[in-house]
C-alpha positions as CSV (number, residue, x, y, z in Angstrom):
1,X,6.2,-41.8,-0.1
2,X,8.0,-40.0,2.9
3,X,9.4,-37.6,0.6
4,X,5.8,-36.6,-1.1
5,X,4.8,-36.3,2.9
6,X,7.6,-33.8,3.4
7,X,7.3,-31.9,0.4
8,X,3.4,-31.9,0.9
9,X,4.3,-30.3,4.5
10,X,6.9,-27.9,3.3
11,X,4.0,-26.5,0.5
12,X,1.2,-26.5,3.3
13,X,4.2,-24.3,5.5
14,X,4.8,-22.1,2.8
15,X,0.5,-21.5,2.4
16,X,0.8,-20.6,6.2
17,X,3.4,-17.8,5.3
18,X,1.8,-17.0,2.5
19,X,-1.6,-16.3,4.4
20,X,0.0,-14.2,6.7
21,X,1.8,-12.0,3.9
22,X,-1.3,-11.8,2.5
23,X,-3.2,-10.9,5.5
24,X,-0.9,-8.0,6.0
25,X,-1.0,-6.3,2.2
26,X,-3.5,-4.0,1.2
27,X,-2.0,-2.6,-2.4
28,X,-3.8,-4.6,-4.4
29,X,-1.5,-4.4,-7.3
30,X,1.4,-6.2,-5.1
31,X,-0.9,-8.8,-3.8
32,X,-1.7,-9.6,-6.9
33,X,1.8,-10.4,-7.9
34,X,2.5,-12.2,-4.8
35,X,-0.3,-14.0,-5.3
36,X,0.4,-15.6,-8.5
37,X,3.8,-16.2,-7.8
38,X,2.8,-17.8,-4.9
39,X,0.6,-20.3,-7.3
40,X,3.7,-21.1,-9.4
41,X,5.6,-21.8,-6.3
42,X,3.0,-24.2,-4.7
43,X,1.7,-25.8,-7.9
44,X,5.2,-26.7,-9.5
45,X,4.0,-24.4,-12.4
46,X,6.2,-22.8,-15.1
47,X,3.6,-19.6,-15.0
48,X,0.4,-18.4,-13.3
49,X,-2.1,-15.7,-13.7
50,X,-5.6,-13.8,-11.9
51,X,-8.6,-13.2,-14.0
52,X,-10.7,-10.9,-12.6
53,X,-14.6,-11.2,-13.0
54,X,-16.8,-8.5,-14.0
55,X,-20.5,-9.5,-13.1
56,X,-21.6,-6.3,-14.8
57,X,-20.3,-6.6,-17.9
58,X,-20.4,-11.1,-17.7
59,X,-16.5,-10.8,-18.6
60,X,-13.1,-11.8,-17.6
61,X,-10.0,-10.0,-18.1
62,X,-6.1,-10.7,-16.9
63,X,-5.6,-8.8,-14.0
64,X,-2.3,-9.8,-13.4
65,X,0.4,-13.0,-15.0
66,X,4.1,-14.0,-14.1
67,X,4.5,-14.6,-17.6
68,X,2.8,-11.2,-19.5
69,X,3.4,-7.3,-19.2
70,X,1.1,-4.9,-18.1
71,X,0.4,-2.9,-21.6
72,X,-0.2,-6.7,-23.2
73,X,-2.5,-7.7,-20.4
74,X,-4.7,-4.5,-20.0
75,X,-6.0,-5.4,-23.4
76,X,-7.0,-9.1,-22.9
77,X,-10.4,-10.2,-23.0
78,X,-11.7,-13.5,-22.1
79,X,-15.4,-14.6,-22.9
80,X,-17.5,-15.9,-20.5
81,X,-18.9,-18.8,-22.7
82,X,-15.5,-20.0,-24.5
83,X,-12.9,-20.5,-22.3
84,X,-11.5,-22.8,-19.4
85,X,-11.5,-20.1,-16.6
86,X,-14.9,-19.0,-17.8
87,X,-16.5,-22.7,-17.5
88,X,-14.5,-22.1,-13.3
89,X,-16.5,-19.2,-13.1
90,X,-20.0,-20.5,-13.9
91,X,-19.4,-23.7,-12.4
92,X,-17.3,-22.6,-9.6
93,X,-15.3,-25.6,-9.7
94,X,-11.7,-26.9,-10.3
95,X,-10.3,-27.6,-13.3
96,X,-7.2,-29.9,-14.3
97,X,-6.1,-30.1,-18.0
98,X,-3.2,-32.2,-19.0
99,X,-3.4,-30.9,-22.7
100,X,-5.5,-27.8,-23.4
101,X,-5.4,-28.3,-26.7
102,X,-7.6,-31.2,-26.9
103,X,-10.1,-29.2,-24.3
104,X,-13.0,-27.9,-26.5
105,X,-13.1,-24.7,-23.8
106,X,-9.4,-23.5,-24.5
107,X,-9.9,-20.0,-25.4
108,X,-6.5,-20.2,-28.1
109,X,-6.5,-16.3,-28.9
110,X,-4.7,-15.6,-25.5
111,X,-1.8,-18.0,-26.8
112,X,-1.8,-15.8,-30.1
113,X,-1.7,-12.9,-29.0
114,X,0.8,-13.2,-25.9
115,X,3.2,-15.3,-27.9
116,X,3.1,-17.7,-24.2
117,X,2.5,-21.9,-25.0
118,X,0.1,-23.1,-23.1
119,X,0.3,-26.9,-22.3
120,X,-1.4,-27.5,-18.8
121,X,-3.6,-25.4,-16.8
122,X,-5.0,-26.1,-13.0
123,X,-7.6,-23.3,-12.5
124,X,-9.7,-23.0,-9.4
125,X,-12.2,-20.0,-8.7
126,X,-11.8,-17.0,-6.5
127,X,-14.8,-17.9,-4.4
128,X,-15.5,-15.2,-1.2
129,X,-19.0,-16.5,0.7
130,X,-21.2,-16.7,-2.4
131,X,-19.3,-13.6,-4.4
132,X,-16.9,-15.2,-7.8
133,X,-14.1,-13.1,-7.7
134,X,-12.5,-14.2,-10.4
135,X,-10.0,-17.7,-11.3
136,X,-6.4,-18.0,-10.0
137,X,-4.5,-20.5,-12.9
138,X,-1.8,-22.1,-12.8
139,X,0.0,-23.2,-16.1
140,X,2.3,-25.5,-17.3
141,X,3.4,-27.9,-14.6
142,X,7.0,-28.6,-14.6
143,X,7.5,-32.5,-14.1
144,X,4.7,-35.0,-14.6
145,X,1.1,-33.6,-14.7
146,X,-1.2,-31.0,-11.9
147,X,-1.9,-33.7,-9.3
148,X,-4.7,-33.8,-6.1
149,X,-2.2,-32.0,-3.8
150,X,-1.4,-29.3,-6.3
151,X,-5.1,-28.8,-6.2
152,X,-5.7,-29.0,-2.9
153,X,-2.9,-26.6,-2.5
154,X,-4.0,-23.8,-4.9
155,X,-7.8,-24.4,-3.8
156,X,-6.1,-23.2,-0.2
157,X,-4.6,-19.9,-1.4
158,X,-7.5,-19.3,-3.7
159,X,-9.8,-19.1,-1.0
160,X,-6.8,-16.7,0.9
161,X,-6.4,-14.9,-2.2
162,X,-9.9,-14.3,-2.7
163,X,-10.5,-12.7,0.5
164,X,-7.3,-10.9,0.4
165,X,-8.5,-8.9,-3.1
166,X,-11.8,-8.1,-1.5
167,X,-10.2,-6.5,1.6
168,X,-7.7,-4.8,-1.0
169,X,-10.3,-3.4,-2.8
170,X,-12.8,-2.0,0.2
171,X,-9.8,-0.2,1.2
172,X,-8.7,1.4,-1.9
173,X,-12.5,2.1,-2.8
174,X,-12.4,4.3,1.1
175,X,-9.3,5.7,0.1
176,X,-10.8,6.5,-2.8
177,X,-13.9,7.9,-1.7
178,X,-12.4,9.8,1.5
179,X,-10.3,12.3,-1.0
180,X,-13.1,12.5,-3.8
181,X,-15.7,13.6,-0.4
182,X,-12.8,16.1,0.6
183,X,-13.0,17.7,-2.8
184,X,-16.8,18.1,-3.3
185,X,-16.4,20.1,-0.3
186,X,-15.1,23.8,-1.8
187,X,-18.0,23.3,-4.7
188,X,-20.7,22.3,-2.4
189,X,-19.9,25.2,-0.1
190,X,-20.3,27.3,-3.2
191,X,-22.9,26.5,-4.4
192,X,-24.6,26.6,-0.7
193,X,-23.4,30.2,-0.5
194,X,-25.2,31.0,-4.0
195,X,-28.2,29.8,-3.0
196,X,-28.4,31.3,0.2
197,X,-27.6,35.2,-1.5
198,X,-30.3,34.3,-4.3
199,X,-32.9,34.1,-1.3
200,X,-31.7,37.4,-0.1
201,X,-34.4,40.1,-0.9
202,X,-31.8,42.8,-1.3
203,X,-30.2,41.2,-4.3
204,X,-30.0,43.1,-7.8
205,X,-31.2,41.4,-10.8
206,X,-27.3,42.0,-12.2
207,X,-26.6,39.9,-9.0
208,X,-29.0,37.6,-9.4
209,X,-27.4,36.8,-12.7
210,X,-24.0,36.9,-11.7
211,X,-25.1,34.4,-8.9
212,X,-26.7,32.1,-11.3
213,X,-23.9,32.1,-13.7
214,X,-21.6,31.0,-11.2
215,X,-23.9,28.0,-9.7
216,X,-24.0,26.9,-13.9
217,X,-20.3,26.8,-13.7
218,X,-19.8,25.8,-9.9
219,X,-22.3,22.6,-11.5
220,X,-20.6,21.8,-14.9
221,X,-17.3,21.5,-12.0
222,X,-18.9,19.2,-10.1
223,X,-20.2,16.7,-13.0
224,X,-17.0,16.9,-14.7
225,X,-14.9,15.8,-11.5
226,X,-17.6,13.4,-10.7
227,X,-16.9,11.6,-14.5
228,X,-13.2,12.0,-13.8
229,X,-13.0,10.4,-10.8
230,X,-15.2,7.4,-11.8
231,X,-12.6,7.3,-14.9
232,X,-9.8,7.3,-12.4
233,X,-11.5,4.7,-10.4
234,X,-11.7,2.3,-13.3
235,X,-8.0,3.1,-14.3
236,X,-6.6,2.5,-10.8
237,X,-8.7,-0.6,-10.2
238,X,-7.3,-2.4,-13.6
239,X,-10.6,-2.7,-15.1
240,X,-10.3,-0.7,-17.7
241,X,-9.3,-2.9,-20.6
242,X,-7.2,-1.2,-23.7
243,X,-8.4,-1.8,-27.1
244,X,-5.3,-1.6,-29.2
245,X,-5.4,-1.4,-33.1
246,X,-2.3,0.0,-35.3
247,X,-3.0,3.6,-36.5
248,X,-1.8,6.7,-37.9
249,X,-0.5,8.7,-35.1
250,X,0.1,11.7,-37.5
251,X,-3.6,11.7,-37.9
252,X,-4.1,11.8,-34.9
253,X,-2.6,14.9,-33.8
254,X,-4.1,17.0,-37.2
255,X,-7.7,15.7,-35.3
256,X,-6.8,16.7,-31.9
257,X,-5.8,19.5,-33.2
258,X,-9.1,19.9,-34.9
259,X,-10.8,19.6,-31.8
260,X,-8.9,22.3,-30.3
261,X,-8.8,24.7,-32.5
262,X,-12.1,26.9,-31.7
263,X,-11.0,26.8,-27.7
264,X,-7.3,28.3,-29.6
265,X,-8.3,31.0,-31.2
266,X,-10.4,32.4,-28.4
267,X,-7.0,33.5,-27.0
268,X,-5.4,33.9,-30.5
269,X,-3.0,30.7,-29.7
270,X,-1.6,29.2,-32.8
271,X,-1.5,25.4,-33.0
272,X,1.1,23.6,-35.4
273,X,1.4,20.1,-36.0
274,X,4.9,19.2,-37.1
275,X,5.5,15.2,-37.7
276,X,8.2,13.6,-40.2
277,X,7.1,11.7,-43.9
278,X,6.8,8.0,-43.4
279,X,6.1,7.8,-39.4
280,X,5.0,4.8,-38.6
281,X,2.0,3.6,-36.9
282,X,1.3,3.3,-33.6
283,X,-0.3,-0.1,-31.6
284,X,-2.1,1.5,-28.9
285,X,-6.1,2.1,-28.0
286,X,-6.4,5.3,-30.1
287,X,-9.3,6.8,-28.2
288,X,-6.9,6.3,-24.9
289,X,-4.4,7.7,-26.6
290,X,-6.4,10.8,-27.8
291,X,-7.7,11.3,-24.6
292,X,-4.3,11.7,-23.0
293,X,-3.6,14.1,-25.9
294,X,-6.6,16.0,-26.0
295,X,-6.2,16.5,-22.2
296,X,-2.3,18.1,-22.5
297,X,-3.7,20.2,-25.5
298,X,-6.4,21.8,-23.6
299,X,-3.8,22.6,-20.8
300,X,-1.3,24.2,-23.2
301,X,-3.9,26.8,-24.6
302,X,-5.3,27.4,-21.2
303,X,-2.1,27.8,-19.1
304,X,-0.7,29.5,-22.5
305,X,-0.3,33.2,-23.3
306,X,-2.6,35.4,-25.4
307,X,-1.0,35.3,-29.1
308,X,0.9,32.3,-27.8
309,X,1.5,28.8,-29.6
310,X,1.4,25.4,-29.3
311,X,3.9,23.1,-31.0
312,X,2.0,19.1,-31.1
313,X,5.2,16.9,-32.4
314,X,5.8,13.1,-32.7
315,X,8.8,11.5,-34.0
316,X,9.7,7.8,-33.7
317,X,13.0,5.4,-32.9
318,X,12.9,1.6,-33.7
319,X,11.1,0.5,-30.8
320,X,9.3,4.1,-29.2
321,X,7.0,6.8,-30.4
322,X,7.4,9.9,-28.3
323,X,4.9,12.7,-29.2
324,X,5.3,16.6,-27.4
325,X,3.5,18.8,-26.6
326,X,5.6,22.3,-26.3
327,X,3.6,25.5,-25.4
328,X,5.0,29.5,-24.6
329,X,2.7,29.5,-21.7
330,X,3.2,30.9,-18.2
331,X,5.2,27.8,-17.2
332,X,5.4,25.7,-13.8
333,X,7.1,26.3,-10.8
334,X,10.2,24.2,-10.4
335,X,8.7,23.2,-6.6
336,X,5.4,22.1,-8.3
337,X,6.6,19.9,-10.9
338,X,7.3,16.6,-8.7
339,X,3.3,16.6,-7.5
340,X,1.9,17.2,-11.0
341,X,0.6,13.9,-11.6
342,X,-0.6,13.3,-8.0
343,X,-4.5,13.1,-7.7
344,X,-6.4,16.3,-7.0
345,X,-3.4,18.0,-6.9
346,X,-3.4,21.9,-8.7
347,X,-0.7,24.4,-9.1
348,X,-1.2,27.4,-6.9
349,X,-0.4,30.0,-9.1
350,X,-2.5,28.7,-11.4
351,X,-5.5,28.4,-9.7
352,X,-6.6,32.5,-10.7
353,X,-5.8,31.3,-14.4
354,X,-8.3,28.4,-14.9
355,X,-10.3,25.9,-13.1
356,X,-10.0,22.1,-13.4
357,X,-10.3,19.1,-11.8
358,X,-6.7,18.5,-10.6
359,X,-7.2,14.6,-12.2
360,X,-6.3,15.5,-16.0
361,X,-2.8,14.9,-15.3
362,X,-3.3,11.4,-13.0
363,X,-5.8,9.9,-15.9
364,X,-3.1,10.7,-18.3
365,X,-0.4,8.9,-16.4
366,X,-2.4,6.0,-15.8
367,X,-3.3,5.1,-19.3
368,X,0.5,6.0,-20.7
369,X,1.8,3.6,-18.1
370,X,-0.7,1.2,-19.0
371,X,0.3,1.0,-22.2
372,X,3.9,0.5,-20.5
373,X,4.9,4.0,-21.5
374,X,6.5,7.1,-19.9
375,X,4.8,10.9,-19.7
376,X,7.6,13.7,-18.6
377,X,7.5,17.3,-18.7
378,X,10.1,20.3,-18.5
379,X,8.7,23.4,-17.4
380,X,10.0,27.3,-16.9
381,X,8.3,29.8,-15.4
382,X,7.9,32.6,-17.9
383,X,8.8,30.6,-20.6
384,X,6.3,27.4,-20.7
385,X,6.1,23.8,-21.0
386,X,6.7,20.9,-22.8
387,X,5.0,17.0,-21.8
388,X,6.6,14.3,-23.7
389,X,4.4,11.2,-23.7
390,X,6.1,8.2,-24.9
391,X,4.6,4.7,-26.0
392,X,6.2,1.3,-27.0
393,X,5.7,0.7,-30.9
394,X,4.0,-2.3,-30.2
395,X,2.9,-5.3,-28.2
396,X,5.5,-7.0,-25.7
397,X,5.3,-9.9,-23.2
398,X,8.3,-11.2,-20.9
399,X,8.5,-14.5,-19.9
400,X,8.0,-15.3,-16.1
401,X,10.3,-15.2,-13.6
């Protein structure tokens, strides 16, 4: 009995440390991962995971697990209506399952499809005032079964962890916000100046025109950044769940191509597809994938070189498909290429060239690395460019640590 006592006090220490580790994060990605290690620690469980609630779409998807990867989690889905953590959610209560199993609620295509035995579960919900956040599990106690205290315990951090995501998320919404309200600015200003001159009496019709024109354009800008950053937003924030299916990746590239090929031969830039007999398919969300693609396509023509050409390639190795994307275009500066993928950001001496968003480049990384993948490029001035985006073959999970 004194030794449940002590280790009861030792696990009610750790929640104080915890709390304050907690208190003082505001990434939410590594809260997240404290936070369910924290729940195996406390609960005495072999794994634990965060399902995130969205009330808009009356869903819950893995947000974060000890005992699944990123590019396996981002495309997990799990109903409302059928499943443990969903009966938490509309119930907002506790749950203790010695054998899942035998639990008509177990939700059994998670097991399937992360390859992850699921015994045990203790699930309580991420409650802040009368807001469901979402449910933090536990899984798979290690001796004997989930008892009061383990409970007790996680019911503790949920209600810290809870509070801890909200804060997280309020500041990376502001962070958000702050830089997408710095860059409506040069826009807005535009189109204020256009307006003002088409009020002028002095003004030519040709002017007039010209003026208009420009506010069209200045507009298109402005709703196209607008649907980017809301895209961004829903990458950054993890709620943008992949769909993955296996597919014909050389198909792919012959439609992007397709897509492209008007926009091409505008400038007289030649696009060729070049991918071996036999390549295998890819598991991956295909309109993710063709998005990314479709986004580095329409950067090699317009960075590219009247009479220039694109070369779209994809090749494969046991466990990786790498696809390029190789242009003769005006290149990048050497000084440029470690902020190419930072928000917003937009090379200088390419700003005269062609206009853009300056978020292409971010959206691109975030879905590659969300499909736990890797984009590169190699860039000369004068010369051109080649991005390399490269995706895992297929689904992977890693055990917990």
């Amino acid at each position: 009995m004194a030794e449940i006592k002590t280790e009861r006090l030792d696990g009610y220490r750790r929640l104080i440390d915890i709390a304050r580790d907690l208190a003082s994060t505001l990434d939410l990605d590594i809260l997240l991962s404290r936070i369910v290690h924290a729940a195996a620690e406390v609960s005495g469980a072999e794994a634990a995971s965060i399902l995130l609630y969205d009330d808009a779409a009356r869903r819950l998807y893995f947000q974060v697990a000890t005992n699944i990867d990123e590019p396996t989690r981002r495309g997990l889905v799990v109903p409302l209506d059928k499943s443990i953590a969903g009966w938490i959610v509309n119930n907002r209560k506790p749950v203790r399952i010695a054998n899942v199993h035998e639990d008509p609620r177990f939700f059994g295509d998670i097991e399937q499809t992360t390859g992850f035995p699921t015994d045990s579960i203790l699930g309580v919900p991420l409650i802040t005032k009368t807001k469901v956040v979402g449910v933090l599990e536990a899984i798979n106690k290690h001796r004997g079964k989930f008892s009061d205290a383990d409970e007790s315990m996680l019911l503790v951090l949920g209600a810290q962890a809870a509070v801890a995501i909200e804060n997280a998320r309020l500041f990376q919404q502001s962070d958000l916000i702050s830089e997408f309200v710095h860059e409506l600015r040069t826009p807005l200003a535009s189109l204020s100046t256009a307006t003002y001159l088409l009020l002028r009496p002095e003004m030519s019709q040709e002017q007039r025109d010209q003026i208009v024109n420009n506010i069209h354009n200045e507009t298109l800008r402005l709703n196209s950044l607008a649907s980017s950053f809301l895209d961004l937003a829903r990458l950054e924030s993890g709620r943008v769940q992949f769909r993955k299916s296996a597919f014909s990746i050389a198909d792919l590239l012959y439609e992007c191509k397709d897509v492209m090929t008007s926009k091409a031969e505008e400038d007289h830039i030649q696009i060729r597809v070049e991918s071996p007999e036999g390549l295998p398919v890819l598991e991956a969300d295909r309109d993710k994938v063709k998005q990314v693609l479709l986004n580095l396509l329409s950067n090699a023509i317009k960075y590219n070189r009247p009479n220039g050409s694109v070369i779209f390639s994809a090749e494969a190795s046991e466990s990786e498909m790498a696809i390029k994307i190789q242009d003769t275009g005006i290149g990048i500066p050497e000084q440029a290429l470690p902020h190419l993928f930072e928000k917003f950001y937009r090379v200088r001496e390419h700003e005269s060239k062609a206009s853009g968003t300056g978020l292409g480049l971010s959206i691109s990384k975030q879905i590659v690395h969300g499909h736990g993948g890797r984009i590169e490029v190699k860039s000369k001035v004068g010369v051109g460019t080649m991005f390399t985006v490269v995706f895992p073959r297929g689904s992977r999970t890693q055990p917990g640590k």
